[in-house]
C-alpha positions in Angstrom: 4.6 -8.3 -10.8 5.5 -9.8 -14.0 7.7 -12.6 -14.9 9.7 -12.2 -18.3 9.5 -15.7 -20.4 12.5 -17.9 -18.9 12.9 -20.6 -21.9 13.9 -19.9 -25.5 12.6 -22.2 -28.1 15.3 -24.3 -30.0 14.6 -26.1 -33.4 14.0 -29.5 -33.1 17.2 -30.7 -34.1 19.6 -29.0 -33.1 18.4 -30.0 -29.4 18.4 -34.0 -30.6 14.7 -34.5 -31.9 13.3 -35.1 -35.0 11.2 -32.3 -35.8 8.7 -34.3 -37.4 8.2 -36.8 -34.7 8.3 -33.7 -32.3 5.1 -32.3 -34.6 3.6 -36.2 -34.7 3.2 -35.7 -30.1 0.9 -32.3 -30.9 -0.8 -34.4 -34.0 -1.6 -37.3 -32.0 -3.2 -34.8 -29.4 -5.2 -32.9 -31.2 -6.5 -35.9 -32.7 -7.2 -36.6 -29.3 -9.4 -33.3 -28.9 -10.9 -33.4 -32.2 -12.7 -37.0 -31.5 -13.5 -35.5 -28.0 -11.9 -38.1 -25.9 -9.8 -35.5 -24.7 -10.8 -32.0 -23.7 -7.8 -29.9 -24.4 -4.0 -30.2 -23.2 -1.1 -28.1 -22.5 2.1 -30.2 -23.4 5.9 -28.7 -23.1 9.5 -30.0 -23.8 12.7 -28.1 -22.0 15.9 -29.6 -22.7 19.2 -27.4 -22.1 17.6 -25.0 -20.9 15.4 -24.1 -24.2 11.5 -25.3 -25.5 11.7 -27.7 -28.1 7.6 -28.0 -27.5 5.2 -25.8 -26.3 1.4 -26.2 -27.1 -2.0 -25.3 -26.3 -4.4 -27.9 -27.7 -8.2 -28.3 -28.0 -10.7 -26.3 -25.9 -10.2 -25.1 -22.2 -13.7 -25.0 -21.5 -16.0 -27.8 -23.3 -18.8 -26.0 -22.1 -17.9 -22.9 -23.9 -15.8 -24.0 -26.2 -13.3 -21.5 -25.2 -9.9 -22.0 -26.7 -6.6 -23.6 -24.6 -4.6 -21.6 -24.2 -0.8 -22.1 -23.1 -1.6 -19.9 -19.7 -4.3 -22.0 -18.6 -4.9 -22.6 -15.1 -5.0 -26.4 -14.3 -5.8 -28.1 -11.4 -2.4 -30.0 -10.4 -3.7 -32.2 -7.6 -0.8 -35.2 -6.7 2.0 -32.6 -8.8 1.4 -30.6 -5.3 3.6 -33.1 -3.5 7.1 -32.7 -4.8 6.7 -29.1 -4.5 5.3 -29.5 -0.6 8.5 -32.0 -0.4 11.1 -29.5 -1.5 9.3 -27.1 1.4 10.0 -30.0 3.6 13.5 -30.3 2.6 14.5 -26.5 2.7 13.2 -26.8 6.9 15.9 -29.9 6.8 18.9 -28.0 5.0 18.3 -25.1 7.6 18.6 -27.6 10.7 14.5 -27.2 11.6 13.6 -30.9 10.8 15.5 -34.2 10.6 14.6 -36.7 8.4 15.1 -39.9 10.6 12.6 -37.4 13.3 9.4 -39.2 14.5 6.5 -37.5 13.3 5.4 -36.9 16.4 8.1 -34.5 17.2 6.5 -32.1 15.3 2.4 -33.7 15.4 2.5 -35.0 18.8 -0.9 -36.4 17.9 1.0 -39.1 16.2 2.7 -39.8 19.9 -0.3 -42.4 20.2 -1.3 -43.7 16.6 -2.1 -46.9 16.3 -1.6 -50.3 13.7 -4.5 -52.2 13.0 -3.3 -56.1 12.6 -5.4 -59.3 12.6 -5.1 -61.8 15.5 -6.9 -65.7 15.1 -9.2 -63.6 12.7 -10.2 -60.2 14.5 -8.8 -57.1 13.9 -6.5 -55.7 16.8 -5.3 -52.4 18.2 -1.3 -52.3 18.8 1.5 -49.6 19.2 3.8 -49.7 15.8 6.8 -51.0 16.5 9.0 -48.3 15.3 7.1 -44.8 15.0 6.3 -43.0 11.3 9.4 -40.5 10.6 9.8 -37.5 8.4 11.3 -40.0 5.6 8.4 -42.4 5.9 5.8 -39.4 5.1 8.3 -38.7 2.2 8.8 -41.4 0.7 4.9 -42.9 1.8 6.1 -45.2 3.9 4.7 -44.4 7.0 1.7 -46.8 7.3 -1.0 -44.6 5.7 -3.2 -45.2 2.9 -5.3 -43.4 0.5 -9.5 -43.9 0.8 -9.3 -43.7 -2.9 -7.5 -47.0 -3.5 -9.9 -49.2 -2.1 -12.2 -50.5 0.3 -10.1 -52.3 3.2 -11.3 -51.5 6.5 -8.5 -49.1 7.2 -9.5 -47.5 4.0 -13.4 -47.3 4.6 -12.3 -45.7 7.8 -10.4 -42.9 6.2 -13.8 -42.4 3.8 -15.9 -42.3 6.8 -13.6 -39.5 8.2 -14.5 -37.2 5.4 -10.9 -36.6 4.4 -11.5 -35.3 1.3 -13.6 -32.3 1.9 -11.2 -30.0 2.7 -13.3 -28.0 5.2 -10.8 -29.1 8.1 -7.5 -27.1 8.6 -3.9 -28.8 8.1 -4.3 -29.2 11.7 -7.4 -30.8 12.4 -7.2 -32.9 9.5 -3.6 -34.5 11.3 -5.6 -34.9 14.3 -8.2 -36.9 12.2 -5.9 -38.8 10.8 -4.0 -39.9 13.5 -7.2 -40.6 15.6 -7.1 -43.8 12.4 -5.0 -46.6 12.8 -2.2 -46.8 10.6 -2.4 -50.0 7.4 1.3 -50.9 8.2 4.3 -50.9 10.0 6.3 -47.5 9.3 8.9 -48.5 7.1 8.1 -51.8 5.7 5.9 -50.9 3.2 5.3 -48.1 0.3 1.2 -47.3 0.0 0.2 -44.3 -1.7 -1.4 -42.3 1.1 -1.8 -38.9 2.8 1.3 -38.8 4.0 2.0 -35.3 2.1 -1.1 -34.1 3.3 0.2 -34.5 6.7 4.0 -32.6 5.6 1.8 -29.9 4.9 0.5 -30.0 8.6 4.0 -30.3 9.7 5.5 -27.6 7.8 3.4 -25.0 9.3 4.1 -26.3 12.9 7.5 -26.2 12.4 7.5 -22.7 10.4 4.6 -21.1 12.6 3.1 -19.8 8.7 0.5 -21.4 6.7 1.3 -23.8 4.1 0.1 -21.3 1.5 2.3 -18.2 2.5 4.9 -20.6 3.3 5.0 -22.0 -0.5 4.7 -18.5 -1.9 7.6 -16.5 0.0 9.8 -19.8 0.1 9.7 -21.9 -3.5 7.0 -19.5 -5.7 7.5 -15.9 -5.3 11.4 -16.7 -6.0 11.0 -19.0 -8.4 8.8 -16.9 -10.4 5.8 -19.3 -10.2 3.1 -16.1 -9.6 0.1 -18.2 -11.3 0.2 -21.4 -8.8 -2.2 -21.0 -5.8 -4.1 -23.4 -3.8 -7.4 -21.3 -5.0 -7.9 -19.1 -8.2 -8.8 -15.5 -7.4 -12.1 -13.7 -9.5 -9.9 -12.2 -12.3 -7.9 -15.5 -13.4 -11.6 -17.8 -13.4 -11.3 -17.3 -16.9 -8.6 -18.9 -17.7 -9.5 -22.6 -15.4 -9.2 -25.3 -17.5 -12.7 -27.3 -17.2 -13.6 -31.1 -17.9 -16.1 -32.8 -19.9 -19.0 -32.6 -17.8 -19.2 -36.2 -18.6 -16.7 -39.2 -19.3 -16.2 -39.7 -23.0 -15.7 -43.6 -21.9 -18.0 -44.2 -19.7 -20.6 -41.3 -19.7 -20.3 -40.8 -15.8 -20.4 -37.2 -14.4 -16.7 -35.3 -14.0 -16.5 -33.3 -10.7 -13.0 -31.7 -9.9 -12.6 -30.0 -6.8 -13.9 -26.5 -6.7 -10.8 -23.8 -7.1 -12.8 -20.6 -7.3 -12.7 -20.4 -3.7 -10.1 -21.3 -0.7 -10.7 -23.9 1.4 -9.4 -23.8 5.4 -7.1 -26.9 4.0 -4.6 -26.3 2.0 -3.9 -29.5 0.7 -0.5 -30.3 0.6 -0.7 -33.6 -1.2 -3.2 -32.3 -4.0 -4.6 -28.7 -3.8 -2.1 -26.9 -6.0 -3.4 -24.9 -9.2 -0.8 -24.2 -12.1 0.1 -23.6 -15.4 2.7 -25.2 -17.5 5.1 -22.5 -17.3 5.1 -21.6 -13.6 6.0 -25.5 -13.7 8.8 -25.8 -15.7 10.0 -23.2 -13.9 9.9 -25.5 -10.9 11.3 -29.1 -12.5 13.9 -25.6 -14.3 15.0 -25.3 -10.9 15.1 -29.3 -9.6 16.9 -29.8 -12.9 19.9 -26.9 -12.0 20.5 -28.6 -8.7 18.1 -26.5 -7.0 18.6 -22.6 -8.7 16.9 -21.1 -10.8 17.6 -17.1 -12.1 19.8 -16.3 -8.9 17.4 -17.9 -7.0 18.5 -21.1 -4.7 15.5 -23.3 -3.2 17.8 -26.2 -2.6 21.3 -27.3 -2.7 22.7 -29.5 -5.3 23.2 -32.1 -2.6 20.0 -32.2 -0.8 18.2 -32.3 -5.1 20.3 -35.4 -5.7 19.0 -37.2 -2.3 15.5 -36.5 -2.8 15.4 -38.0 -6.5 17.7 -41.0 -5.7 15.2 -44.2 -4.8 14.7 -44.6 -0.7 12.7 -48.1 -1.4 15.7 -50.2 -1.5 13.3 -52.8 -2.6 10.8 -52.5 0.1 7.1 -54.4 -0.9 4.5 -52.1 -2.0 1.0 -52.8 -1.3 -1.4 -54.1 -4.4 -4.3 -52.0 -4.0 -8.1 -52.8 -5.2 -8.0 -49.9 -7.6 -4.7 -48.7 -8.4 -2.9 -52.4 -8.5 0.9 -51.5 -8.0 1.6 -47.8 -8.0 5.2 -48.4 -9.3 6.1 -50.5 -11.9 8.6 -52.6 -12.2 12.1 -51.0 -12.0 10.8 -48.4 -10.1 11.7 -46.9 -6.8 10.1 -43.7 -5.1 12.7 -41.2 -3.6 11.9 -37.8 -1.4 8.6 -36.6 -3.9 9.2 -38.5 -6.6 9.1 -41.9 -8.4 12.5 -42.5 -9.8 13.3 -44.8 -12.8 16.2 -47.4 -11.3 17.3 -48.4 -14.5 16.1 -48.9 -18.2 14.3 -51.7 -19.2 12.1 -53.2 -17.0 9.3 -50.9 -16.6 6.9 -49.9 -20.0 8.4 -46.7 -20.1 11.1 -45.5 -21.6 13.9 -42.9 -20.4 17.1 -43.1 -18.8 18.0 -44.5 -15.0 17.5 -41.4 -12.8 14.9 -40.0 -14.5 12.4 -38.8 -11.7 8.5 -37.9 -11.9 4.7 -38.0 -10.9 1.4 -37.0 -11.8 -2.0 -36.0 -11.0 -5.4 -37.2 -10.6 -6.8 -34.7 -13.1 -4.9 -35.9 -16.0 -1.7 -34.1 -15.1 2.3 -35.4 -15.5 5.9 -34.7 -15.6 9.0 -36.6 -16.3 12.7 -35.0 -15.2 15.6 -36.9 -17.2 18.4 -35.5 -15.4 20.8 -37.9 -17.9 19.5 -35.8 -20.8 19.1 -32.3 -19.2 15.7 -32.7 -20.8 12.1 -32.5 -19.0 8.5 -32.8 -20.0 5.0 -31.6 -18.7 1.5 -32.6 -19.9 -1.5 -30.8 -18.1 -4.9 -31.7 -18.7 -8.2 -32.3 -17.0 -9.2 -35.7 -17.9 -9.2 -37.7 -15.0 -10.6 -41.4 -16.5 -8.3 -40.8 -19.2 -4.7 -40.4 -17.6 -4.1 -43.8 -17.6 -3.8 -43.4 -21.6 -2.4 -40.2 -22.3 -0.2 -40.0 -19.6 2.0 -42.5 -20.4 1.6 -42.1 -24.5 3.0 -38.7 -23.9 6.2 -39.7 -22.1 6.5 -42.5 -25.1 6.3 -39.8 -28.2 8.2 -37.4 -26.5 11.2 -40.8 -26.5 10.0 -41.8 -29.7 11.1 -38.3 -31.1 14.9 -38.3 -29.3 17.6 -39.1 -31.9 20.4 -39.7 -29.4 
């Protein structure tokens, strides 16, 4: 099956860039490639509907030095969850799941988790006081954590529990996790955690498929999105995007996860592969109020919810590694970090605009204000902090309106 290209490309200006500060964000990366502090990148810019940027930069393989190329096959990781929270919400618009449900409706595992808290210095055991719903796990809220944001007890335990290895089923790894005690009260505080991991769990209970088939007759097959898989079958190996096989920075070995071969989790909070194109299609479709080409995912409604903020102000936990996951003016709705209102976080765009990224290097940006989107995918983990955020800021820099 093949997919006819769904954006036209639109000069510069007549979309409301400057066509030579729209040439200065491809200059500035390749700059990046040339000094090899960057492998390669695959960077594009939608707005009304037409490509006002689409480029394939520096190599795909540094090993080979095989070309980018703008099909290239990237390893997605944390860009996985708003797709797995779109599945989520599709089982809620067809009366299957209610957001204000206790997980355990659906995991009854999660019938007996626990919250660790500290009593005259010793850690206790106690029931939450309200149970983890399908809006905590959303909105990561629920109590969890993330092993890779520090080294807290509740944290070690998670690294202890092998989460990351993927050789678990959705299943078993729920019944891992909710054999852990939980970092927080559900509801009181945002923490980067598993919590999509554990949608992706919940989504096959309540669907009786696999996450995987799920995703691909639900959101991927109808959206057109035929090269994003949680593994990359023999014939597409060569076109994975590859990293340095050391940091540039600090010369420490780069190991991504394996995607040459299926794992019995499919990862709902990281284990997507993709390409640029199958996900514009996807932020295409978020963008249109949830249709895409005849195709509906989601309602207009149900698009609006899940990119307005659920935080409300709510704390967020400082973490050892990651400090404060949102900035400053930041909220996090349904999937996404949403942008409460210009000026106050570093980066620019207008209030609404929603967004996340990936451990691997990956981002995107959805300015609903501007009908105007942007995706940058590449596999440089210790760099993201840097080129994440400088793309975002050239692609502003090059608005005239």
């Amino acid at each position: 099956m093949s997919i006819k290209p769904l954006f036209e490309t639109g000069r510069p200006a007549e979309l409301g860039f400057c066509p030579q500060r729209i040439g200065h964000i491809q200059t500035v990366f390749e700059a990046a490639a040339a000094r090899q502090h960057l492998p390669g990148a695959v960077a594009m810019v939608v707005r009304g509907g037409r490509t006002v940027l689409h480029s394939a930069i520096g190599v795909q393989d540094p090993q080979t030095g095989q070309a980018m190329a703008l099909d290239s096959l990237f390893r997605i990781y944390s860009m996985t969850k708003p797709i797995v929270s779109v599945a989520v919400m599709m089982l809620v618009e067809r009366g299957q799941v209610l957001l204000g449900d206790p997980v355990a409706k659906y995991l009854p595992e999660f019938g007996s988790v626990q919250m660790a808290s500290h009593s005259n210095g010793h850690a206790v055991l106690d029931n939450p006081r309200t149970p983890p719903t399908v809006q905590d796990l959303l909105r990561h809220t629920a109590g969890l954590t993330y092993e890779i944001l520090g080294t807290e007890p509740i944290q070690l335990l998670y690294a202890e529990a092998d989460l990351w290895t993927r050789k678990k089923t959705n299943r078993e790894f729920s019944r891992v996790l909710a054999g852990l005690p939980l970092m927080f009260e559900p509801g009181t505080t945002f923490e980067y955690s598993r919590a999509t991991d554990l949608l992706g769990s919940l989504i096959e209970a309540v669907s009786g498929q696999t996450l995987g088939v799920f995703l691909r007759e639900n959101i991927l097959e109808p959206l057109g999105m035929l090269d994003t898989h949680f593994d990359v079958k023999p014939e597409k190996h060569h076109r994975i995007a590859e990293p340095f096989a050391q940091c540039p920075d600090t010369g420490a070995k780069v190991e991504l996860i394996d995607i040459r071969k299926p794992y019995p989790m499919e990862s709902g909070g990281a284990g997507l592969v993709s390409t640029v194109g199958d996900y514009a299609r996807f932020l295409q479709c978020l963008l249109n109020g949830g249709e895409l080409s005849g195709q509906r995912v989601l309602m207009p409604n149900t698009v609006r919810n899940m990119t307005s903020d659920h935080l409300g102000g709510m704390r967020q936990h400082f973490t050892q590694r990651s400090g404060y996951m949102l900035a400053r003016g930041v909220g996090f709705g349904l999937g996404f970090s949403v942008k409460l209102q210009e000026g106050l976080d570093p980066l620019p765009g207008s209030a609404g605009l929603y967004g996340w990224g990936g451990i691997g290097g990956t981002i995107f940006f959805v300015d609903p204000a501007r009908d105007l989107f942007g995706i940058l995918l590449t596999q440089a983990p210790n760099q993201r902090d840097h080129y994440r955020p400088l793309f975002r800021t050239l692609v502003y820099a090059a608005l005239m309106d």
